[in-house]
VMD Tcl script that builds the backbone (N, CA, C; Angstrom):
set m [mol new atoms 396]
animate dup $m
set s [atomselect $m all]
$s set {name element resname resid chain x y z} {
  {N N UNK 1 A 212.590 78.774 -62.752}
  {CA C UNK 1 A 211.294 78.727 -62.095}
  {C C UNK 1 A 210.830 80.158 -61.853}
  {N N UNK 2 A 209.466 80.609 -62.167}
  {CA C UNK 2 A 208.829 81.616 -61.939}
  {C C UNK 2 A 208.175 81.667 -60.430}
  {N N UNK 3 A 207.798 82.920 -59.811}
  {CA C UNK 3 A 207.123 82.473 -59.019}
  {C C UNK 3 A 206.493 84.358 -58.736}
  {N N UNK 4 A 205.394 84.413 -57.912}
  {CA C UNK 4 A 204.706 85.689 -57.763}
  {C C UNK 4 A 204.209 85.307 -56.056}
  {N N UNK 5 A 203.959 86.427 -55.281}
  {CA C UNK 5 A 204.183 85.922 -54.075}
  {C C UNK 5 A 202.548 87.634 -53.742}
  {N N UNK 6 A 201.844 86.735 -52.901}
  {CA C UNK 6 A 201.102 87.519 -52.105}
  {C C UNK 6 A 200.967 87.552 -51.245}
  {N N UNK 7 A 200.827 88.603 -50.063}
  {CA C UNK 7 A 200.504 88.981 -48.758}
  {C C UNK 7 A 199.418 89.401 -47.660}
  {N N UNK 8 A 198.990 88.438 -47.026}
  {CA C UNK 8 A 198.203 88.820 -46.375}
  {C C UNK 8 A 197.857 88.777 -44.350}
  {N N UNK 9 A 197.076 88.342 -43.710}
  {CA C UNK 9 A 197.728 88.117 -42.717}
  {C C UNK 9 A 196.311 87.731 -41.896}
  {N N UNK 10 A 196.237 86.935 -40.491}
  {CA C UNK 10 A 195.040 86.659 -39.512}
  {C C UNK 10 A 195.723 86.691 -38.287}
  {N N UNK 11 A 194.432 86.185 -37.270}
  {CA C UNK 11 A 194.819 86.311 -36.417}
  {C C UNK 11 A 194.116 85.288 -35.612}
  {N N UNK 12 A 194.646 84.624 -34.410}
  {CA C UNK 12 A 193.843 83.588 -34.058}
  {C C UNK 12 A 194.344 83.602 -32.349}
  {N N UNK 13 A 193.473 82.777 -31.661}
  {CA C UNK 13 A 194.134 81.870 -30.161}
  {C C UNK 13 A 194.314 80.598 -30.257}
  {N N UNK 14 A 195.324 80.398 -29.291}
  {CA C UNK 14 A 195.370 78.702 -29.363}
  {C C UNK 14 A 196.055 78.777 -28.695}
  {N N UNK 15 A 196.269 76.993 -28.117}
  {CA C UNK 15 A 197.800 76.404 -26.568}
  {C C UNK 15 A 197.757 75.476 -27.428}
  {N N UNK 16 A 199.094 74.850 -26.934}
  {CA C UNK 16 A 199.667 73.723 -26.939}
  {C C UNK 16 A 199.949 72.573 -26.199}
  {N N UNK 17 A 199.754 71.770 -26.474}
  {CA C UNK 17 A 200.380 70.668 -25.454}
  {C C UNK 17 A 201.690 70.107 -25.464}
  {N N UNK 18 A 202.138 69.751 -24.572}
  {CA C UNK 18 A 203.348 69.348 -24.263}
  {C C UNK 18 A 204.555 69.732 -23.607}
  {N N UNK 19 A 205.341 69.734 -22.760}
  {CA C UNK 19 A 206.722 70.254 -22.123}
  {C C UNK 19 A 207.079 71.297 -23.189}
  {N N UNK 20 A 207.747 70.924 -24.428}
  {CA C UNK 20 A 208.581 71.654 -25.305}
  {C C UNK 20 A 207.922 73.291 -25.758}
  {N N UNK 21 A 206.248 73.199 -24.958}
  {CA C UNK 21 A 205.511 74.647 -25.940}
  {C C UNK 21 A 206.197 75.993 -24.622}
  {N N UNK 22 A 206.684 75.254 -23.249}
  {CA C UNK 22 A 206.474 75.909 -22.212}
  {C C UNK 22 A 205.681 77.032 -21.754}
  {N N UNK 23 A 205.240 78.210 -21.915}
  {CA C UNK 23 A 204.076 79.284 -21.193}
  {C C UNK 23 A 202.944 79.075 -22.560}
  {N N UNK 24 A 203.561 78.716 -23.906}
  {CA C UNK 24 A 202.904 78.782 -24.862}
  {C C UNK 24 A 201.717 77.387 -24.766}
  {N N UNK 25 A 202.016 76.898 -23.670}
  {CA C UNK 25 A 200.461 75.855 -23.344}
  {C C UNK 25 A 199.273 75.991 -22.866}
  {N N UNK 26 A 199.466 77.968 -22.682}
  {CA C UNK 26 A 198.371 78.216 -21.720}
  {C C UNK 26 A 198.005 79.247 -23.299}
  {N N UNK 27 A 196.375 79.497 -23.152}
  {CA C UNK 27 A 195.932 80.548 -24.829}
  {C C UNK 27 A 196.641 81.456 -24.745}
  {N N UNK 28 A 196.772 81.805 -25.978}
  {CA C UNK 28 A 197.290 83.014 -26.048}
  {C C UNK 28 A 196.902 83.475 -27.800}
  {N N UNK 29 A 197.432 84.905 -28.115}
  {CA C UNK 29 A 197.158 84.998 -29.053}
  {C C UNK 29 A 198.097 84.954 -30.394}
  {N N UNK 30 A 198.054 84.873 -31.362}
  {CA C UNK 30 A 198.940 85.069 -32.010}
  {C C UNK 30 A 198.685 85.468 -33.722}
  {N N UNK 31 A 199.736 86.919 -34.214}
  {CA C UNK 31 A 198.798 87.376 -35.504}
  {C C UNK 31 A 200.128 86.515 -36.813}
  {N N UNK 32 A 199.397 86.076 -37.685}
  {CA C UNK 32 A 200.418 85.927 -38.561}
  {C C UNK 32 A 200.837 86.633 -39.900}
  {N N UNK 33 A 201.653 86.592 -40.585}
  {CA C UNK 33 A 201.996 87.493 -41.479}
  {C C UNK 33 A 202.701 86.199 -42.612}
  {N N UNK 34 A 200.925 86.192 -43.733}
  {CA C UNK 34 A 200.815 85.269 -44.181}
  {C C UNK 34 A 201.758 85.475 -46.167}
  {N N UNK 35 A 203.015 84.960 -46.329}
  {CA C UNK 35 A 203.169 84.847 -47.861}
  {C C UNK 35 A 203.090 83.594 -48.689}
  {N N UNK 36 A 202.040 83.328 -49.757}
  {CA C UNK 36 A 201.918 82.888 -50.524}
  {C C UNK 36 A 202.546 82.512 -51.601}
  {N N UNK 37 A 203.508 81.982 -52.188}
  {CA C UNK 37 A 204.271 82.342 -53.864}
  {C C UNK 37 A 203.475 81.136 -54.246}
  {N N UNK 38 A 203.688 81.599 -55.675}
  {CA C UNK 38 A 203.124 80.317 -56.389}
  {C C UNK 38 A 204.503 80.397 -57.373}
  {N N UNK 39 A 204.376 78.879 -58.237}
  {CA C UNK 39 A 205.334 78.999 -58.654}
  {C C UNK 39 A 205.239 78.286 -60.265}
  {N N UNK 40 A 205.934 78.631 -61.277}
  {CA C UNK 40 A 205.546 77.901 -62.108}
  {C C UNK 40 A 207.292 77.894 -63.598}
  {N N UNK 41 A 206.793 76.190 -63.893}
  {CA C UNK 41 A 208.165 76.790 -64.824}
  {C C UNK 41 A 208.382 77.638 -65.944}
  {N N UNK 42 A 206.874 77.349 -66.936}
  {CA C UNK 42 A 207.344 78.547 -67.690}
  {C C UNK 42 A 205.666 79.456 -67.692}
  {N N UNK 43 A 205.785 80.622 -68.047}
  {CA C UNK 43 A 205.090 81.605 -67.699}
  {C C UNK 43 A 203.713 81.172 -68.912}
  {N N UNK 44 A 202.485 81.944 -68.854}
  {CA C UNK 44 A 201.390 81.106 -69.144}
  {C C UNK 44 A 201.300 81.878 -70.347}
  {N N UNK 45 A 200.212 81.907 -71.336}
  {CA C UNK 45 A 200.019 82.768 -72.391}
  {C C UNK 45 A 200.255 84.201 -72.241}
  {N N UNK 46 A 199.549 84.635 -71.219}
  {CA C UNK 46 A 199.838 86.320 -70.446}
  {C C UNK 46 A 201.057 86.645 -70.257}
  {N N UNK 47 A 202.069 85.707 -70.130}
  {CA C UNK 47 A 203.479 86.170 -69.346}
  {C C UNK 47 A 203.047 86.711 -67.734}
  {N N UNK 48 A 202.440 85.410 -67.473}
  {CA C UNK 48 A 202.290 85.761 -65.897}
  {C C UNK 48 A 202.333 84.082 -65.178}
  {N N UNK 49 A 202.942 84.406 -64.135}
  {CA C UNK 49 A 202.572 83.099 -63.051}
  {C C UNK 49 A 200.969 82.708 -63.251}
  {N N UNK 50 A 200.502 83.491 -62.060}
  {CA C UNK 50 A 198.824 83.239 -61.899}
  {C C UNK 50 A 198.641 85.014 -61.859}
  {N N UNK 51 A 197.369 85.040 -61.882}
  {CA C UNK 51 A 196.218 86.725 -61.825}
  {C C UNK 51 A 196.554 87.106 -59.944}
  {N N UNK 52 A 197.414 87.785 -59.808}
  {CA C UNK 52 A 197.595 88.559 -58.669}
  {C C UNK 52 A 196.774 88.874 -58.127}
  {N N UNK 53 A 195.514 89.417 -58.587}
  {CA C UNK 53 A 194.017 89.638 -57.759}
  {C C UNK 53 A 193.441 88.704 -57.513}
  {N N UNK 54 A 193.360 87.722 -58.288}
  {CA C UNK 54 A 193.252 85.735 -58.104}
  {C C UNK 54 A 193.480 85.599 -56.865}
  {N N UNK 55 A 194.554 85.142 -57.223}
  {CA C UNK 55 A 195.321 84.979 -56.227}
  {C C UNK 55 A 195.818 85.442 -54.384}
  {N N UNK 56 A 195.459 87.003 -54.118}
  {CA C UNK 56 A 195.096 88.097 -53.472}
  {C C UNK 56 A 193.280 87.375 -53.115}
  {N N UNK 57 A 193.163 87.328 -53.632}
  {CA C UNK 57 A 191.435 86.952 -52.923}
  {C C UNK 57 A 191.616 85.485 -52.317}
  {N N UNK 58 A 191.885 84.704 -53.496}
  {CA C UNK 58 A 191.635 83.231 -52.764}
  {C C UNK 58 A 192.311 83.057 -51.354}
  {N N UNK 59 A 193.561 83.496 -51.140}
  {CA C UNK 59 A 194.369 83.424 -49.809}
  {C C UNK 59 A 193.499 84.272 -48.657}
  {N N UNK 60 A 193.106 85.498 -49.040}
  {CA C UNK 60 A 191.920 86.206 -48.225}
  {C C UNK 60 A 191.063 85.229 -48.005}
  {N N UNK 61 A 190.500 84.482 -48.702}
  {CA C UNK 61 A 189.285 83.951 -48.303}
  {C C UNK 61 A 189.612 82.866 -47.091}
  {N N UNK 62 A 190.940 82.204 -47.555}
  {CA C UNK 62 A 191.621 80.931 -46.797}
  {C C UNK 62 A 191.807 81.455 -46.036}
  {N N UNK 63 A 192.097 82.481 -45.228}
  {CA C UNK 63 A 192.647 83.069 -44.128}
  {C C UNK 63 A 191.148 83.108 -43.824}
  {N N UNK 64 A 190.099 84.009 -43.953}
  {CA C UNK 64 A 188.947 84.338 -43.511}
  {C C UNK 64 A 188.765 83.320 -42.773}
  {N N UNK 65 A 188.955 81.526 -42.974}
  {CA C UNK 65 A 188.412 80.898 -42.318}
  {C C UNK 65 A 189.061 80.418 -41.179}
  {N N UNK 66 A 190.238 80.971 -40.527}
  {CA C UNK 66 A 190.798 80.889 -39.739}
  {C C UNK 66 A 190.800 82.379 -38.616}
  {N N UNK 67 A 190.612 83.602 -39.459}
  {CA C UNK 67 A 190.481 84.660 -38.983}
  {C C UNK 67 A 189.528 84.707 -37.742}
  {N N UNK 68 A 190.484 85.280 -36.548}
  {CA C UNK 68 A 189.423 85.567 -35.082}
  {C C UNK 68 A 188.753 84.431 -35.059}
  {N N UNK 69 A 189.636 83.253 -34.787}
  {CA C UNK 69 A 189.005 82.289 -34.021}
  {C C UNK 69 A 190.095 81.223 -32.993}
  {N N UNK 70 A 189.230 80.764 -31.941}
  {CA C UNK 70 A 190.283 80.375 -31.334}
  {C C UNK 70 A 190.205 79.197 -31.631}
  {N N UNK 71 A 191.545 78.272 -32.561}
  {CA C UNK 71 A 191.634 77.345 -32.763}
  {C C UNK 71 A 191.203 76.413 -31.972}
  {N N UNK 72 A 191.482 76.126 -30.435}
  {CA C UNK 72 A 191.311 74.810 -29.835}
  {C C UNK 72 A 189.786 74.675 -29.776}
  {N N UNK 73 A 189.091 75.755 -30.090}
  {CA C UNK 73 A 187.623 75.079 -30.051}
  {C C UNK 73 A 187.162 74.681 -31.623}
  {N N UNK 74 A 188.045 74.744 -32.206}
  {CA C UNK 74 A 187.292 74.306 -34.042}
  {C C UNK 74 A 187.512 72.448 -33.932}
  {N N UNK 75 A 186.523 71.767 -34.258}
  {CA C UNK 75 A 186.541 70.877 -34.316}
  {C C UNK 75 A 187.546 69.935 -35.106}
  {N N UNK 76 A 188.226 70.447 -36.712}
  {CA C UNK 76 A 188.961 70.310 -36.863}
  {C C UNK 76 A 190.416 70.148 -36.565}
  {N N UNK 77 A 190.697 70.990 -35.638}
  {CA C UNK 77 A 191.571 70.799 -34.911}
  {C C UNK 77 A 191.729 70.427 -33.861}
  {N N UNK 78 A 190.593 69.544 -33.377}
  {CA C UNK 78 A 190.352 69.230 -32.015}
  {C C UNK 78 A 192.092 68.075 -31.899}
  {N N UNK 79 A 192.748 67.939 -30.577}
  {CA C UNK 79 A 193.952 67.290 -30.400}
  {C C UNK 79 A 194.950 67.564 -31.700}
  {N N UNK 80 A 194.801 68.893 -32.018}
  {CA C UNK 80 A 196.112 68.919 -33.019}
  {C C UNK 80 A 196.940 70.282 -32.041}
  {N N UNK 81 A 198.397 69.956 -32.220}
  {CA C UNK 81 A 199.485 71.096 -32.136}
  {C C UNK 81 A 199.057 72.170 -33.335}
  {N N UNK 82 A 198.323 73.527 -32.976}
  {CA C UNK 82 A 198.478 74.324 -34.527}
  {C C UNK 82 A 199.639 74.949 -34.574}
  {N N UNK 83 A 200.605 74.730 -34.606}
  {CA C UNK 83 A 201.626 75.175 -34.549}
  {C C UNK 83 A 201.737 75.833 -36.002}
  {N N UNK 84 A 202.379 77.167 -35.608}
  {CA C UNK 84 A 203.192 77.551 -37.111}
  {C C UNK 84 A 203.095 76.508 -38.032}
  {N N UNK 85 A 204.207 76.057 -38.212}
  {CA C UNK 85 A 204.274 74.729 -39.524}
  {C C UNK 85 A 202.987 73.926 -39.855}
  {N N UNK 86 A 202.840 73.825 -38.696}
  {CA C UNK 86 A 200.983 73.075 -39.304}
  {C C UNK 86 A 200.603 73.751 -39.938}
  {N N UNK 87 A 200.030 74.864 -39.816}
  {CA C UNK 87 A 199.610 76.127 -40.024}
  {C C UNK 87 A 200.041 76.807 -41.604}
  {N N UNK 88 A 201.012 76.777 -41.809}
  {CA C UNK 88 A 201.924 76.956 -43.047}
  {C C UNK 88 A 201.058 75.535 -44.244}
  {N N UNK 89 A 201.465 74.461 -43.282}
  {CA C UNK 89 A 200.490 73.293 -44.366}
  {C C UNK 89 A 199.019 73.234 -44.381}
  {N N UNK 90 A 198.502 74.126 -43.933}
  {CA C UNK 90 A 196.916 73.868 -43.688}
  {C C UNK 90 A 196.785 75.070 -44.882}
  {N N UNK 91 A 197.143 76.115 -44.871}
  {CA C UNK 91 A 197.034 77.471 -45.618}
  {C C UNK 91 A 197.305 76.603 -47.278}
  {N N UNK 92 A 198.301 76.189 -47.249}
  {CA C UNK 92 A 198.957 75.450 -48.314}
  {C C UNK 92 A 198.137 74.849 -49.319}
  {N N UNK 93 A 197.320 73.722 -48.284}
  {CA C UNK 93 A 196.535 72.533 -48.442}
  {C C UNK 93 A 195.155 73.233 -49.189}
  {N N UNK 94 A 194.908 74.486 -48.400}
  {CA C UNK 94 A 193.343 74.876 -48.852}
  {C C UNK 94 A 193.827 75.363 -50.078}
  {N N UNK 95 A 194.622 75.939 -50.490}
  {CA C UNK 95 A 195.188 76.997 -51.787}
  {C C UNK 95 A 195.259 76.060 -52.656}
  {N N UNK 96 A 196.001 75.201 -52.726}
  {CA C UNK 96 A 195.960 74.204 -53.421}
  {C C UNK 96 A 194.462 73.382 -54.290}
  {N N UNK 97 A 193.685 73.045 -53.026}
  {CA C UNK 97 A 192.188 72.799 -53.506}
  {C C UNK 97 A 191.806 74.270 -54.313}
  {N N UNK 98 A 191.832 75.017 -54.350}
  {CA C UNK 98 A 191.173 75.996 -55.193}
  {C C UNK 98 A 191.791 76.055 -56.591}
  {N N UNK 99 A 193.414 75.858 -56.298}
  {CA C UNK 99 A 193.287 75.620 -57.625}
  {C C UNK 99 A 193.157 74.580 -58.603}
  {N N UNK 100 A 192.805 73.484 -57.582}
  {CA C UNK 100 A 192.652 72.728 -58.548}
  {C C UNK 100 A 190.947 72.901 -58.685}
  {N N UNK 101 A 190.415 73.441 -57.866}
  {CA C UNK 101 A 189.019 73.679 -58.646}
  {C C UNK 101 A 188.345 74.448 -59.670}
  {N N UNK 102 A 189.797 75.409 -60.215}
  {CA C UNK 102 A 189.613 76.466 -60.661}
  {C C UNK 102 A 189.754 77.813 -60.355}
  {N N UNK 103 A 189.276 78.146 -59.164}
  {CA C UNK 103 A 189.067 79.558 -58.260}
  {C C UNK 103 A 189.890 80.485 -58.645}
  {N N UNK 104 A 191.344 80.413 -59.042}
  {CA C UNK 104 A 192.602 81.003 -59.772}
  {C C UNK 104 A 192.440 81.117 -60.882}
  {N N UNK 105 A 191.738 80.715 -61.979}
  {CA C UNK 105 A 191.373 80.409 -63.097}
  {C C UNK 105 A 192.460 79.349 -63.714}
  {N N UNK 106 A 191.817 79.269 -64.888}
  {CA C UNK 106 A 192.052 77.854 -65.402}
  {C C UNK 106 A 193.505 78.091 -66.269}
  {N N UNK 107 A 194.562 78.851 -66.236}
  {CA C UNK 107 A 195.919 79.369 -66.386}
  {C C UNK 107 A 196.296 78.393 -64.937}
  {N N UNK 108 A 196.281 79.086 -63.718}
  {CA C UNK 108 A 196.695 78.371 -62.764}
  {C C UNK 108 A 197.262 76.830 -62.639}
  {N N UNK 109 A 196.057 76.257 -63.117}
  {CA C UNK 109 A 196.439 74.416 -63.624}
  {C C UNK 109 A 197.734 74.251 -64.247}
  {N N UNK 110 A 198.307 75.145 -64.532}
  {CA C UNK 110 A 199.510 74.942 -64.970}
  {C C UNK 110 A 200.590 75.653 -63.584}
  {N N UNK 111 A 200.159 75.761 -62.703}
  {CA C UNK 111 A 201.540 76.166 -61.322}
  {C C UNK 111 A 201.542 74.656 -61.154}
  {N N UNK 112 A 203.249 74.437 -61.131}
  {CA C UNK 112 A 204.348 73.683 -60.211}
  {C C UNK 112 A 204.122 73.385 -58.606}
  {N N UNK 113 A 203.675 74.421 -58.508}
  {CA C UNK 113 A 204.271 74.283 -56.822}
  {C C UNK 113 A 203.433 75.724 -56.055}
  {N N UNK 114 A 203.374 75.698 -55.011}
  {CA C UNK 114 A 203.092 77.048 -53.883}
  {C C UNK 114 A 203.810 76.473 -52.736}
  {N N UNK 115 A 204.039 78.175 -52.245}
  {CA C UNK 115 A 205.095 77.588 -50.836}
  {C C UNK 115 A 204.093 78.571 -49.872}
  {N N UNK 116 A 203.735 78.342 -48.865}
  {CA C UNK 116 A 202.834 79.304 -48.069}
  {C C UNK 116 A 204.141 79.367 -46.741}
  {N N UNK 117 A 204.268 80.919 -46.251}
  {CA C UNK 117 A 205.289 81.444 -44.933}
  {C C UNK 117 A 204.370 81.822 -44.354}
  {N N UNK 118 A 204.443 81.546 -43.267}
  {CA C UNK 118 A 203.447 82.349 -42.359}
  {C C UNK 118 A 204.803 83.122 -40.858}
  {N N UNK 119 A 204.725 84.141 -40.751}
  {CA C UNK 119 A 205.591 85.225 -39.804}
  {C C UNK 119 A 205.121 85.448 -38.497}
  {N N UNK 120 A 205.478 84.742 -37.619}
  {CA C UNK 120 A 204.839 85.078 -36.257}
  {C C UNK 120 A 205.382 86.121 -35.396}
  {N N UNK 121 A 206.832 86.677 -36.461}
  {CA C UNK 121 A 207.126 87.904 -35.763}
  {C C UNK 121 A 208.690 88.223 -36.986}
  {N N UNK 122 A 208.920 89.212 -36.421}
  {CA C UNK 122 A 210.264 89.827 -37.016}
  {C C UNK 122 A 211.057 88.654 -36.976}
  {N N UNK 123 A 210.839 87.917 -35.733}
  {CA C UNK 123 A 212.741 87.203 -36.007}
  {C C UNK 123 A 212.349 85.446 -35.913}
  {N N UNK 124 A 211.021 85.607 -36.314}
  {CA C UNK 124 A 210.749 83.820 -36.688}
  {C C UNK 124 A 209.493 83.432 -37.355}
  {N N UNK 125 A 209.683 82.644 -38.041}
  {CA C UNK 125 A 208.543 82.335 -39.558}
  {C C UNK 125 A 208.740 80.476 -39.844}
  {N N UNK 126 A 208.094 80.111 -40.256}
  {CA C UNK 126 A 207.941 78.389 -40.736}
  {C C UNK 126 A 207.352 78.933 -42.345}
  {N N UNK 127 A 207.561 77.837 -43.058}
  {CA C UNK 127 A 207.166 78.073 -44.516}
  {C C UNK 127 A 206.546 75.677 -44.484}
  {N N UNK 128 A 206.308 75.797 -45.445}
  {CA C UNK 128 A 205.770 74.653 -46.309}
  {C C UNK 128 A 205.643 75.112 -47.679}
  {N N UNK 129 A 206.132 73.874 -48.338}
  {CA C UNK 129 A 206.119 73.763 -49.600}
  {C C UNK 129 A 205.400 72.503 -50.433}
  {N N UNK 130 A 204.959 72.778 -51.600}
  {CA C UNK 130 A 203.925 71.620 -52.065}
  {C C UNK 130 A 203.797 71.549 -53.773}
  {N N UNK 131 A 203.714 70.592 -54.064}
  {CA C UNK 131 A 203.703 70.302 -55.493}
  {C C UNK 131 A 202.362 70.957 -55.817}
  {N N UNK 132 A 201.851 70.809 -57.081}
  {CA C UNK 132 A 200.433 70.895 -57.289}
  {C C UNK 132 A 200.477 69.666 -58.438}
}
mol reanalyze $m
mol bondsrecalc $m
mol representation Tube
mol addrep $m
């Protein structure tokens, strides 16, 4: 399996509900440190996964729409935990729609899989993983 991995990162507010978030129920902020891989089994005409600048933008853009905002007021997330891992599958979920719309170009249609990590600090990270 091939795979090419990009980096980028946002920043957002949000609480949680429930006993288990403890101080983390009241806003707060939090920046993430977002990696992308895509993955594929065999490499495309180019001898490449997907276009690295592709790829480098579309995740920019997916982040943009999360960037400096405080989750609990987006309607979308109205009564959701955004927890990391959500968070990891939401990044996932949008990347995914692009490529299947194209946005990666039309090489892409041929990735396996993307795994989106998102880093909420040095010593803890959630990942998701997803077919395409």
């Amino acid at each position: 399996m091939f795979g090419i991995t990009v980096r980028d990162h946002f920043m957002v507010a949000h609480s949680f509900r429930g006993e288990v978030f403890g101080p983390a129920r009241r806003l707060h902020g939090a920046t993430f440190v977002v990696d992308a891989t895509f993955r594929r089994t065999e490499l495309d005409a180019d001898n490449i996964v997907v276009d690295i600048g592709l790829a480098t933008r579309e995740l920019g853009e997916v982040l943009q729409e999360l960037n400096y905002r405080n989750l609990d007021d987006e309607p979308e997330f109205a009564g959701v935990n955004t927890t990391t891992e959500y968070l990891a599958k939401v990044v996932a979920d949008r990347l995914a729609a692009r490529i299947h719309a194209g946005t990666l170009g039309e090489s892409a249609r041929g990735l396996s899989g993307i795994e989106v990590t998102l880093r909420e600090s040095h010593v803890a990270w959630a990942s998701y993983e997803r077919g395409l």
